[in-house]
N, C-alpha and C positions, 0 to 999 in steps of 0.2 A: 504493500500500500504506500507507494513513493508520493502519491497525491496528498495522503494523508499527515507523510511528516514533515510534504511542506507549509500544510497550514498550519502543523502547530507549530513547527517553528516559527510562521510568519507570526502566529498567537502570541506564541513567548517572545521576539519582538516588538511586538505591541504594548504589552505589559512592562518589559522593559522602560521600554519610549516613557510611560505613565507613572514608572514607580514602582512597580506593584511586580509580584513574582508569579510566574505558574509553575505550580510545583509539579512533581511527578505525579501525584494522586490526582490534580488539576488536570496534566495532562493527559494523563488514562480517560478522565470522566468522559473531555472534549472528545479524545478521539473514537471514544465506544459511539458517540454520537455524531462523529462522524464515517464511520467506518456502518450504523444503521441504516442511513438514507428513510427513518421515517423516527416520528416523535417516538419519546420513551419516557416514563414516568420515572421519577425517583427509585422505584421499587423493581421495574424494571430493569435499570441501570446496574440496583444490587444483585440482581442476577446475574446481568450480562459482566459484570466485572467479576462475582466468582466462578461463570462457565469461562471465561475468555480468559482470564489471567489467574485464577485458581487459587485468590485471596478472598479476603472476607473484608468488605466495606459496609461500618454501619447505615442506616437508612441517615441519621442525623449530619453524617457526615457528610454523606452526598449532598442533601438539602443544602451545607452550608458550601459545598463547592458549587452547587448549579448557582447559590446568590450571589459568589463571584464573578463565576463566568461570565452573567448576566450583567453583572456592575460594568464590566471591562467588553461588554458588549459582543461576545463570542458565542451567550446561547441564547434563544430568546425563549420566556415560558409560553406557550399555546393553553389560553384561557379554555376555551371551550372544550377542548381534552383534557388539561390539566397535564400536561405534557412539555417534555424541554426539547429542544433541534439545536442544532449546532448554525449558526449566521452563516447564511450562502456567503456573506460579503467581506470574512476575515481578511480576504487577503487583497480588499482595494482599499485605496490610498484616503476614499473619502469617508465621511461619519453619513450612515442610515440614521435619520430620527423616524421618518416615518416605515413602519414595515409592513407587508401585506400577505398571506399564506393562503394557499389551495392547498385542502387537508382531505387526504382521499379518505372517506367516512367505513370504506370494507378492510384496509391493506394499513391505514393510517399512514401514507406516503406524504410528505409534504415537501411543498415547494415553496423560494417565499419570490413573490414577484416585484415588478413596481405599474404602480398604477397612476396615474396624471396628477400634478397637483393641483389641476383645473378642476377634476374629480374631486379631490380630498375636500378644496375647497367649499364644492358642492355641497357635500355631506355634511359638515359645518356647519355651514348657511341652513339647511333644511334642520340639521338637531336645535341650531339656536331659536329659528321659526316657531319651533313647538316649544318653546321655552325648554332646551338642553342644549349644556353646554358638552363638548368631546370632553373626554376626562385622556383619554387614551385615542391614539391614531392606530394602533395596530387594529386591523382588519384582519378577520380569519372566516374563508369560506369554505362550508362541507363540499366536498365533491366527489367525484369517482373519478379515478384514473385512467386512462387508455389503457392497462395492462387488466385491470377488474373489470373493465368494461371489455375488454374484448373477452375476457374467460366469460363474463357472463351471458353475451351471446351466441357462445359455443355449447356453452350450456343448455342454452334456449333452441338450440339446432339456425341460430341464423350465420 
């Protein structure tokens, strides 16, 4: 996984740049999540860190590495799953405030996209209309994926 230890390296120079370290257990967490290619919960993660590397990571301990990750902007949490993904965008040069995800609702695959900020604006504009204010811009939408969706109409005989 050559992809993978250049983004954490690019990680760990970011963190760098800021101050801030990513440690080995840091590092592990990031790349089980990126090495999934779809969200993973906490609990999750402590699985997949004692199948993968064949230690034992408490549930607490993870919680307090994903609210770094997060802090330093390498995972982001997916409200509506309750779930963390690893930032498509670790290794560009600019900062995402606004983020936006296609979260496949059978396979849990996500993607995080970008959507207009003529859009964003939109949505704004219409939450403040009905007296709301955005508290949050991240956007997350259920959907099914080209890979679920084509099993499922192989399924169907189409």
């Amino acid at each position: 996984m050559d992809s993978v230890r250049r983004v954490i390296d690019r990680a760990e120079q970011r963190c760098k740049e800021k101050g801030s370290r990513l440690t080995e257990k840091r590092k592990q967490v990031l790349s089980l999540l990126l090495k999934s290619g779809k969200a993973l919960s906490a609990y999750e993660l402590v699985e997949a860190y004692k199948t993968d590397l064949g230690d034992r990571l408490p549930a607490m301990s993870v919680y307090r590495i994903l609210e770094f990750l997060m802090s330093e902007h390498l995972v982001h949490r997916l409200e509506i799953a309750n779930k963390y993904v690893a930032c498509d965008h670790i290794n560009c040069e600019q900062h995402h405030n606004e983020t936006q995800f296609v979260i496949c609702g059978q396979c849990q695959k996500v993607k995080e996209i970008s959507i207009s900020g003529s859009i964003m604006e939109e949505l704004k504009k219409n939450a403040n209309e009905v007296g709301f204010n955005l508290s949050n811009l991240q956007l997350e939408m259920s959907c099914i994926c080209e890979d679920c969706r084509d099993k499922s109409n192989l399924n169907k005989g189409l």
